[in-house]
C-alpha positions as CSV (number, residue, x, y, z in Angstrom):
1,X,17.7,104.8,-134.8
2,X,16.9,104.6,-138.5
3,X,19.2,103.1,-140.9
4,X,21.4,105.5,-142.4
5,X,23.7,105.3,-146.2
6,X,26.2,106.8,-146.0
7,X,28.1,107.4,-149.4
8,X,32.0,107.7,-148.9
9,X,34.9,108.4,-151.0
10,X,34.3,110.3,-154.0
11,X,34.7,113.8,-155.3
12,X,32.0,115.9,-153.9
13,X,30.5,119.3,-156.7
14,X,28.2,120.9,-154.1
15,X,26.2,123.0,-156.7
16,X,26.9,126.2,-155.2
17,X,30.0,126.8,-157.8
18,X,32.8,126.6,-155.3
19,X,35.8,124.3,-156.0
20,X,35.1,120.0,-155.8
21,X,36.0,118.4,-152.6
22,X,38.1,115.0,-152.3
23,X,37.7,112.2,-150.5
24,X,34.0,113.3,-149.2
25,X,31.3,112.0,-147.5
26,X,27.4,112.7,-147.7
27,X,25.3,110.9,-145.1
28,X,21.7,110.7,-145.9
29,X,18.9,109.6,-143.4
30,X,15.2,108.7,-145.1
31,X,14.9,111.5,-147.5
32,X,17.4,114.6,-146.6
33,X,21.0,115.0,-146.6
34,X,21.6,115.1,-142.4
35,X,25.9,115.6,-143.0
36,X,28.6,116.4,-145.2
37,X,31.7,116.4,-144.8
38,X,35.3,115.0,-145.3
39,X,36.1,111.1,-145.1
40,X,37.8,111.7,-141.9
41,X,35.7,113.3,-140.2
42,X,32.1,111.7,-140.2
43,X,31.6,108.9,-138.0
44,X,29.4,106.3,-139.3
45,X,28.0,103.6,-136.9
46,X,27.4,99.7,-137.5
47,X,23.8,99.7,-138.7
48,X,24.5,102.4,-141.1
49,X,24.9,101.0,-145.1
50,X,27.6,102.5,-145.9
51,X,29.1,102.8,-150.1
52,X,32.5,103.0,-150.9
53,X,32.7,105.5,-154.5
54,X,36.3,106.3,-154.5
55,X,36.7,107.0,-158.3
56,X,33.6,108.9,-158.7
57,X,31.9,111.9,-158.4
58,X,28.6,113.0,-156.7
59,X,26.7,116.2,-157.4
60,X,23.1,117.7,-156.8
61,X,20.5,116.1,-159.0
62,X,20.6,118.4,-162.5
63,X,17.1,120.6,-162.7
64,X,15.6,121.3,-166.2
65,X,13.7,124.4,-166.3
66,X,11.9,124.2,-168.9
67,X,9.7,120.8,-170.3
68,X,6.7,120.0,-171.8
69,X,5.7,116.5,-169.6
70,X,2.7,116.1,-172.0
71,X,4.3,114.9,-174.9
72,X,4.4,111.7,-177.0
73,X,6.9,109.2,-175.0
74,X,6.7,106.6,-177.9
75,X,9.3,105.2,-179.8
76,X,7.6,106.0,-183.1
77,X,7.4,109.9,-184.4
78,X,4.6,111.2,-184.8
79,X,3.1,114.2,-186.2
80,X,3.5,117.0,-183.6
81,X,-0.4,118.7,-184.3
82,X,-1.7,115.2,-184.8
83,X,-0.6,113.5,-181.6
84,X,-1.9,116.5,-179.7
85,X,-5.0,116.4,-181.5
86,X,-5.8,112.5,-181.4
87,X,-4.4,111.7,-178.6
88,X,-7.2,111.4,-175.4
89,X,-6.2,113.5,-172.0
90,X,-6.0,110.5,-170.2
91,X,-3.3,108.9,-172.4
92,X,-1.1,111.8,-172.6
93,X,-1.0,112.6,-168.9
94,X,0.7,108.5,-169.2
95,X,3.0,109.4,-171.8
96,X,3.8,112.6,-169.2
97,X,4.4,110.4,-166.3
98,X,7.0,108.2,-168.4
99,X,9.1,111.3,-169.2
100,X,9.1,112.6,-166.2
101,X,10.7,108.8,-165.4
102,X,13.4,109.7,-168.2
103,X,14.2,112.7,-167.0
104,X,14.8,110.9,-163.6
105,X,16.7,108.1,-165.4
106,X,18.9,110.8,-167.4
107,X,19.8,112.4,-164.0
108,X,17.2,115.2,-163.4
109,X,15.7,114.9,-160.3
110,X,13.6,118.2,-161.0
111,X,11.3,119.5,-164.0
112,X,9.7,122.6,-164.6
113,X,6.5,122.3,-166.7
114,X,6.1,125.2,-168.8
115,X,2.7,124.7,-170.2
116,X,0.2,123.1,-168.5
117,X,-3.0,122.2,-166.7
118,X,-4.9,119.8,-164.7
119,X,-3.1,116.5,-166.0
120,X,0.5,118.1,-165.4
121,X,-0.7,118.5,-161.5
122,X,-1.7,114.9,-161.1
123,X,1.4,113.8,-162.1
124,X,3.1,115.8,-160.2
125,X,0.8,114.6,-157.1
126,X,1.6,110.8,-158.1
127,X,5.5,110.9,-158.4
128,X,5.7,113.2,-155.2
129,X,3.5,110.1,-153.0
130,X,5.9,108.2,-155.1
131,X,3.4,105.9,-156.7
132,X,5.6,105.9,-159.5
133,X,8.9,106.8,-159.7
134,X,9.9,109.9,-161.9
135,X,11.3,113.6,-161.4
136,X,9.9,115.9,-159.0
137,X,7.5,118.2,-161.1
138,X,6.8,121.8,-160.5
139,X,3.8,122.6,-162.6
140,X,2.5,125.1,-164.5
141,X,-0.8,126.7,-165.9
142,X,-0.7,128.7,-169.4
143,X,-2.5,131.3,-169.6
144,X,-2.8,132.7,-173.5
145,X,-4.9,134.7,-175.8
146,X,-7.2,133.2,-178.3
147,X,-4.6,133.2,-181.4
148,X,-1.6,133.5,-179.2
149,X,1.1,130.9,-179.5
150,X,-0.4,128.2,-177.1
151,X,-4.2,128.4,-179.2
152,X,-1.8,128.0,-182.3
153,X,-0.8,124.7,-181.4
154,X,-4.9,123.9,-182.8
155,X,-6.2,124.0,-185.9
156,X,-9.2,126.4,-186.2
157,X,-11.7,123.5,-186.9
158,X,-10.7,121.9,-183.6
159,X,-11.4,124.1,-181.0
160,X,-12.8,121.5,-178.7
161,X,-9.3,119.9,-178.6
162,X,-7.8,122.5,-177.5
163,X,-5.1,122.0,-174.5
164,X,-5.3,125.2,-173.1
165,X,-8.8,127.0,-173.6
166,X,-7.9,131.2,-174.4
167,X,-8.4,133.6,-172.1
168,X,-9.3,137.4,-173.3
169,X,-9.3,140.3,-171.7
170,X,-8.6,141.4,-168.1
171,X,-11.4,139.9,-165.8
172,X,-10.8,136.7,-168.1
173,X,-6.9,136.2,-167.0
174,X,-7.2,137.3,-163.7
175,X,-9.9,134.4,-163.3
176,X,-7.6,131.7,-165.0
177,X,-4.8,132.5,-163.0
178,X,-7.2,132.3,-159.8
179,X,-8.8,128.6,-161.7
180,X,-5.0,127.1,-161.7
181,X,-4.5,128.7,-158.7
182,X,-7.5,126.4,-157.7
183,X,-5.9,123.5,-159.0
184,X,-2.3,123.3,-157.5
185,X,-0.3,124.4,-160.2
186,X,3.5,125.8,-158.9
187,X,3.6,128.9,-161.6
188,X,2.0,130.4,-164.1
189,X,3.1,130.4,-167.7
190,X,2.6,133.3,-170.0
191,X,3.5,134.3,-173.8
192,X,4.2,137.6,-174.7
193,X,5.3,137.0,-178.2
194,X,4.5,134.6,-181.3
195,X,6.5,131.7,-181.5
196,X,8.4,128.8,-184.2
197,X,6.5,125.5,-183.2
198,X,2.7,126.9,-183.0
199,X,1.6,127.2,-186.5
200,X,-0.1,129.9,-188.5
201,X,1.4,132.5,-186.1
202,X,4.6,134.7,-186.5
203,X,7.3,135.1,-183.6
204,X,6.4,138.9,-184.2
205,X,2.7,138.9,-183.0
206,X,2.0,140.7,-180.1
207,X,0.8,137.7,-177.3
208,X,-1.6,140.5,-174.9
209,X,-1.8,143.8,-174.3
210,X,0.1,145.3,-171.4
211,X,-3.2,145.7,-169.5
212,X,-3.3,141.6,-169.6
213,X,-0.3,141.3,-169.0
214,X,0.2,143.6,-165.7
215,X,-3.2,141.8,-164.5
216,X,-1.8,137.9,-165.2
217,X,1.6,138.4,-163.0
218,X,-0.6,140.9,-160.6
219,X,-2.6,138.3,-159.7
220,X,-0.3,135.0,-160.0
221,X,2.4,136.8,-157.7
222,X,-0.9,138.1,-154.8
223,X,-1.4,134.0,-154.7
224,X,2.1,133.5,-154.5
225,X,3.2,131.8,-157.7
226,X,5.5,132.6,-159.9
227,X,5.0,134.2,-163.9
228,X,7.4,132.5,-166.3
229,X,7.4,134.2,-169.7
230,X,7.9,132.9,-173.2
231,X,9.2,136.1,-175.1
232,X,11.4,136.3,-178.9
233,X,10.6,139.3,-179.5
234,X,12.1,143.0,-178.0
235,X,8.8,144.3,-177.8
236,X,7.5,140.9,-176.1
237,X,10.9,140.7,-173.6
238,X,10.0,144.3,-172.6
239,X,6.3,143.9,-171.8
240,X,7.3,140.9,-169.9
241,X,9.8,142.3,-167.7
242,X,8.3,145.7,-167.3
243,X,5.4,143.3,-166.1
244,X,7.7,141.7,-163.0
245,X,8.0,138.0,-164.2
246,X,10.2,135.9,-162.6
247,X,12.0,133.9,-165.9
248,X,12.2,134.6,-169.1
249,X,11.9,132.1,-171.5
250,X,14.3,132.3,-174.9
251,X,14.8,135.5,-174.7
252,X,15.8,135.5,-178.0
253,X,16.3,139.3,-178.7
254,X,18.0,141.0,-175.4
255,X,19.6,144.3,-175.8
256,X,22.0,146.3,-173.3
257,X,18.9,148.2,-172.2
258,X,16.8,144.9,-171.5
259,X,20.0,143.0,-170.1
260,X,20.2,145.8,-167.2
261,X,16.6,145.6,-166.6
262,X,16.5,141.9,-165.6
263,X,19.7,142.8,-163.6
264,X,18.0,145.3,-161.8
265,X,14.9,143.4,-161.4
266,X,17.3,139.7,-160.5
267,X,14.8,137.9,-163.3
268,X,16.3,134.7,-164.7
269,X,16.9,133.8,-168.3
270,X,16.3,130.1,-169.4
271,X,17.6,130.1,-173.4
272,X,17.0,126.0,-174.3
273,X,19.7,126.2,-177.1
274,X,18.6,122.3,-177.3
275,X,15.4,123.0,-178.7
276,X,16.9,125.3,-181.6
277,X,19.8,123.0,-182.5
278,X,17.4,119.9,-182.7
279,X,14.8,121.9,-184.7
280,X,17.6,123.0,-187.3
281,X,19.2,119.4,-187.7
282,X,16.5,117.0,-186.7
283,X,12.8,119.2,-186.7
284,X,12.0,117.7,-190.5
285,X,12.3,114.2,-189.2
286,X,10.3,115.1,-186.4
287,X,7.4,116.0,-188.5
288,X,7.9,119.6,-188.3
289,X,6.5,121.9,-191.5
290,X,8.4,124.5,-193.7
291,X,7.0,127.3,-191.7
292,X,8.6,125.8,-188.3
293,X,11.5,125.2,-189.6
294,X,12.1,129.0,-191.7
295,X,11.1,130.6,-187.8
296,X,13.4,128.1,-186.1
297,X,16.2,128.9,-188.4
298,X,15.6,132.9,-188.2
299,X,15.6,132.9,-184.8
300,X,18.7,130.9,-183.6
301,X,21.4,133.3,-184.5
302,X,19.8,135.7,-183.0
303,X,19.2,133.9,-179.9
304,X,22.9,132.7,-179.7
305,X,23.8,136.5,-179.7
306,X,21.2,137.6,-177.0
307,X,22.1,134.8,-174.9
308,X,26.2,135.9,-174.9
309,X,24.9,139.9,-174.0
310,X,23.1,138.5,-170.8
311,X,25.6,135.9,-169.9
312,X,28.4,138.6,-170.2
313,X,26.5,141.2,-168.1
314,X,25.8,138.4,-165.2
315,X,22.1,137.8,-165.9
316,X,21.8,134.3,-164.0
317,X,20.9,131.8,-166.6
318,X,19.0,128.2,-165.8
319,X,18.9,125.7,-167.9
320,X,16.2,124.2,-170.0
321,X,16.2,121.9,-172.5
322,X,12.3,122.6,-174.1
323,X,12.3,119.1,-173.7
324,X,8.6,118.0,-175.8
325,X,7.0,116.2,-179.0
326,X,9.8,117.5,-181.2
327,X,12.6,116.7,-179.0
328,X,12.0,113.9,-177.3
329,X,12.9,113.6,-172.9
330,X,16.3,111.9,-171.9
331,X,18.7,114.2,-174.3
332,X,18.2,117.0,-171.6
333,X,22.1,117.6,-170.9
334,X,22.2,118.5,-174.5
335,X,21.3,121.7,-173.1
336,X,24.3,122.1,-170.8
337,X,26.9,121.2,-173.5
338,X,25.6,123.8,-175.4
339,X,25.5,126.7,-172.7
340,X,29.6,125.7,-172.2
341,X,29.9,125.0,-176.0
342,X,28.1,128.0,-177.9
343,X,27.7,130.6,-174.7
344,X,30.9,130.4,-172.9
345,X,30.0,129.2,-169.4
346,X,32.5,127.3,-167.6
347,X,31.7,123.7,-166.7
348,X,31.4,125.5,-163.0
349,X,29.1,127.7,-164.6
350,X,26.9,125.7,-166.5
351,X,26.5,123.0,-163.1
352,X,25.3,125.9,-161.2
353,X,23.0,127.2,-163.6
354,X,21.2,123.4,-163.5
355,X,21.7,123.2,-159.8
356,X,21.3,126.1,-157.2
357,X,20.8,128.7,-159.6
358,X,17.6,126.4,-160.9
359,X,16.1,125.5,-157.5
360,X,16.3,129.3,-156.5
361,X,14.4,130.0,-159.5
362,X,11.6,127.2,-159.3
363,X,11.5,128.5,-155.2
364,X,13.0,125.5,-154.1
365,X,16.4,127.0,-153.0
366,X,16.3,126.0,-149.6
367,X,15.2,122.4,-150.7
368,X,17.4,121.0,-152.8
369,X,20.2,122.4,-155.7
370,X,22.8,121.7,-153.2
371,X,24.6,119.2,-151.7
372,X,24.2,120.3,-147.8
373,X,22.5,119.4,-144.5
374,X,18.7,119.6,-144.5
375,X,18.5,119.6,-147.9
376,X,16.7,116.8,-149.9
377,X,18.6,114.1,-151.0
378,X,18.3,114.6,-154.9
379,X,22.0,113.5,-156.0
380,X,23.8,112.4,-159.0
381,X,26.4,109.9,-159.3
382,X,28.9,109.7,-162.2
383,X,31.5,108.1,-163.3
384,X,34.4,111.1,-164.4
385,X,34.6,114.3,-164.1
386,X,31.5,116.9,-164.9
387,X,33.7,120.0,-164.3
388,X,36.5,118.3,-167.0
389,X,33.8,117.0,-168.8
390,X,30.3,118.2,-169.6
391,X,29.7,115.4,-171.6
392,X,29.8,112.9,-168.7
393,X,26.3,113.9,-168.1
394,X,25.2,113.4,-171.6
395,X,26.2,109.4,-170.9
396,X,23.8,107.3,-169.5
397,X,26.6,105.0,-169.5
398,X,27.9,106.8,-167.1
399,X,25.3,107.7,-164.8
400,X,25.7,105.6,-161.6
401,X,23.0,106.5,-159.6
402,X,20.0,109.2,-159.0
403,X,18.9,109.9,-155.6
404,X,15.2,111.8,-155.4
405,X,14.7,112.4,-151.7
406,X,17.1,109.3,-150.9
407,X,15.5,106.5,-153.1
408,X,17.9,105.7,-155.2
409,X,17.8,104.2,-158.9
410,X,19.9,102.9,-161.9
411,X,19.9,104.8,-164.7
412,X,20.8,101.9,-166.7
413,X,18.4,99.3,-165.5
414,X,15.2,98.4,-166.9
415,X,13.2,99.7,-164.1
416,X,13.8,101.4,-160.5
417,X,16.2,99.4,-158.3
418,X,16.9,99.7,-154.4
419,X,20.3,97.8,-155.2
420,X,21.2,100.0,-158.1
421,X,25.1,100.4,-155.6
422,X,25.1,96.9,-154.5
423,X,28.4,96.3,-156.7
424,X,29.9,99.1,-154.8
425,X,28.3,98.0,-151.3
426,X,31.6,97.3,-148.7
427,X,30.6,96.6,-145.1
428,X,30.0,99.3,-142.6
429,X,32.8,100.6,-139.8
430,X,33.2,103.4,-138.2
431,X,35.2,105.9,-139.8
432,X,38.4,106.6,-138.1
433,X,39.0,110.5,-137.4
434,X,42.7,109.5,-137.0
435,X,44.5,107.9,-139.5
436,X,46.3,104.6,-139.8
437,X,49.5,103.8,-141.6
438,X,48.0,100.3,-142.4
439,X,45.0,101.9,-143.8
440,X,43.5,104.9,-145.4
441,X,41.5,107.6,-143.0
442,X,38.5,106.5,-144.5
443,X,38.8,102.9,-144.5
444,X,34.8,101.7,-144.8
């Protein structure tokens, strides 16, 4: 028999929005969840390790939809265009494998890259053999026009530094969908309207014709991978969804008649307020330009607005922080503040919209998202209460623990530690199903 932990005492938030359980316990063997249940009710046997946590409360690791992994992870800003441009391949996919550590570190167990190749997918490949320790990643491929809004992340007189090379026409995006295809990615990732960070563009420009379009999430969904969509625009949110994708990204300009197409169709919204916010009060110290700023600032109101329509309609909403060069990885429960804050999710809300609501998403609903048997054990640990308190999360302070697939680290330590409970470590007994006036049910 293997050795089991066994984590006992503490409020239980499953994920799935129902009320938090008392006094529970979560038993976890190698990597998945194998029971769940109340303290007096789970018997535990001498070789398991078992944790008293009575005081705090355990929840699914939080899932951020929506990151960019290749980004500068430095401590000194830099120059958004520049770091892109002078930076080699091989040194950013490092500086994507340390943020996918902070995002581990800040509590996220899963992250959705929404725009990228070939370097994404080995870091993906190395944190899932657990080489190095770091959120799971599901990866993406962008697929864009030449002068769309990924090519405007180049200069013109750098074409051969390009991140993502253009692709034009039908044939041409049916065969870069079928190249990442090739490569492993999880999803692909299209843009149907300008955007604020690229440069040179407008949020207004048509990003492929509907004929590219159609052909992109044609062929990504008949080799079973998603289409996530980066859309401002009405005109761009309609091509998208009129296309099938599965998430729409922003969404910054949703109307009643859009709102009850993605209801009808079941198609997620990811808004990443975050990235707005940060842009508005912290983009010019970041390095962004006037022109980023001006599209930033038209756009957030807007998006605020659009964001209320779908949330008040029942549009299921994920959240994404947009995590990237301009806002750096580890603020990424910024985001969830802000859907409770400036959207009016409840706490409940919010937690399932960076839980289960995320996993089913990404496709990995039946995986993890939830605290139950056979999933993964991807599990938070907290000191307070989330559903009193949003800003727990924000608190690495308060972050006890983060579970991916049962290997557990401290937030707060310098690197990855097995003993990141030891403080909290009692030794085992078997829980008693009948209780003791002496002692409490779940004496451990």
């Amino acid at each position: 028999m293997t050795e089991r932990t066994v984590l006992a005492g503490m409020t239980l938030i499953d994920g799935t929005g129902s009320a938090a359980r008392t006094n529970a316990t979560v038993v976890i063997d190698g990597a998945v969840i194998t029971e769940v249940g109340d303290a007096d009710t789970v018997a535990t046997t001498p070789s398991d390790t078992v944790y008293d946590l009575r005081g705090t409360t355990l929840l699914p690791g939080l899932i951020d939809c929506h990151v960019h992994l290749r980004s500068n992870a430095g401590i000194r800003p830099q120059d958004v265009q520049l770091w892109n441009m002078l930076t080699s391949t091989e040194e950013q996919t490092l500086h994507a494998a340390a943020n996918a550590r902070e995002a581990l570190r800040s509590g996220f167990t899963t992250v959705r890259d929404t725009a990228g190749s070939l370097p994404e997918v080995a870091v993906k490949h190395v944190l899932d053999e657990h080489v190095l320790d770091g959120a799971r990643v599901v990866a993406s491929g962008l697929v864009g026009m030449t002068a769309g809004h990924g090519d405007m992340f180049c200069p013109a007189t750098l074409d051969e530094k390009r991140m993502w090379p253009p692709a034009d026409g039908v044939d041409e995006c049916r065969k870069r969908v079928r190249q990442y295809a090739r490569m492993g990615v999880d999803l692909i990732k299209i843009c149907t309207s300008g955007g604020t960070l690229s440069v040179g563009d407008k949020t207004e420009w048509r990003n492929y014709t509907d004929a590219e379009i159609d052909a992109i999430v044609d062929e990504a969904h008949a080799l079973d991978l998603r289409v996530a969509a980066h859309a401002h625009t009405r005109a761009g949110i309609t091509a998208a969804l009129v296309a099938g994708v599965d998430t729409l990204e922003h969404g910054s300009d949703l109307d009643e008649d859009l709102v009850e197409l993605m209801l009808e169709q079941g198609t997620f919204l990811c808004p990443t307020l975050s990235i707005s916010e940060f842009m508005t009060e912290h983009g010019r110290g970041r390095g962004l330009v006037t022109e980023q700023l001006d599209k930033a600032e038209r756009l957030r109101e807007r998006r605020l607005m659009s964001v209320r329509r779908a949330h008040e309609a029942g549009v299921r909403i994920i959240a994404g922080s947009d995590s990237s060069n301009t806002m750096r990885f580890g603020n990424h429960a910024r985001e969830l503040e802000l859907l409770h804050e400036q959207i009016g999710m409840s706490p409940a809300e919010v937690l399932v919209a960076a839980t289960s609501a995320a996993a089913e998403a990404l496709g990995l609903g039946s995986m993890t998202g939830t605290v139950a048997p056979g999933r993964w054990a991807d599990l938070l640990l907290v000191d307070g209460d989330p559903l009193a308190d949003l800003s727990v999360l924000a608190d690495r302070r308060r972050l006890r623990a983060v579970f991916r697939e049962g290997r557990v680290s401290d937030p707060n330590a310098a690197d990855s530690v097995p003993g990141a409970l030891a403080a909290r470590r009692r030794p085992a007994e078997p829980i008693r199903t009948t209780p003791r006036a002496s002692a409490p049910a779940a004496a451990i």
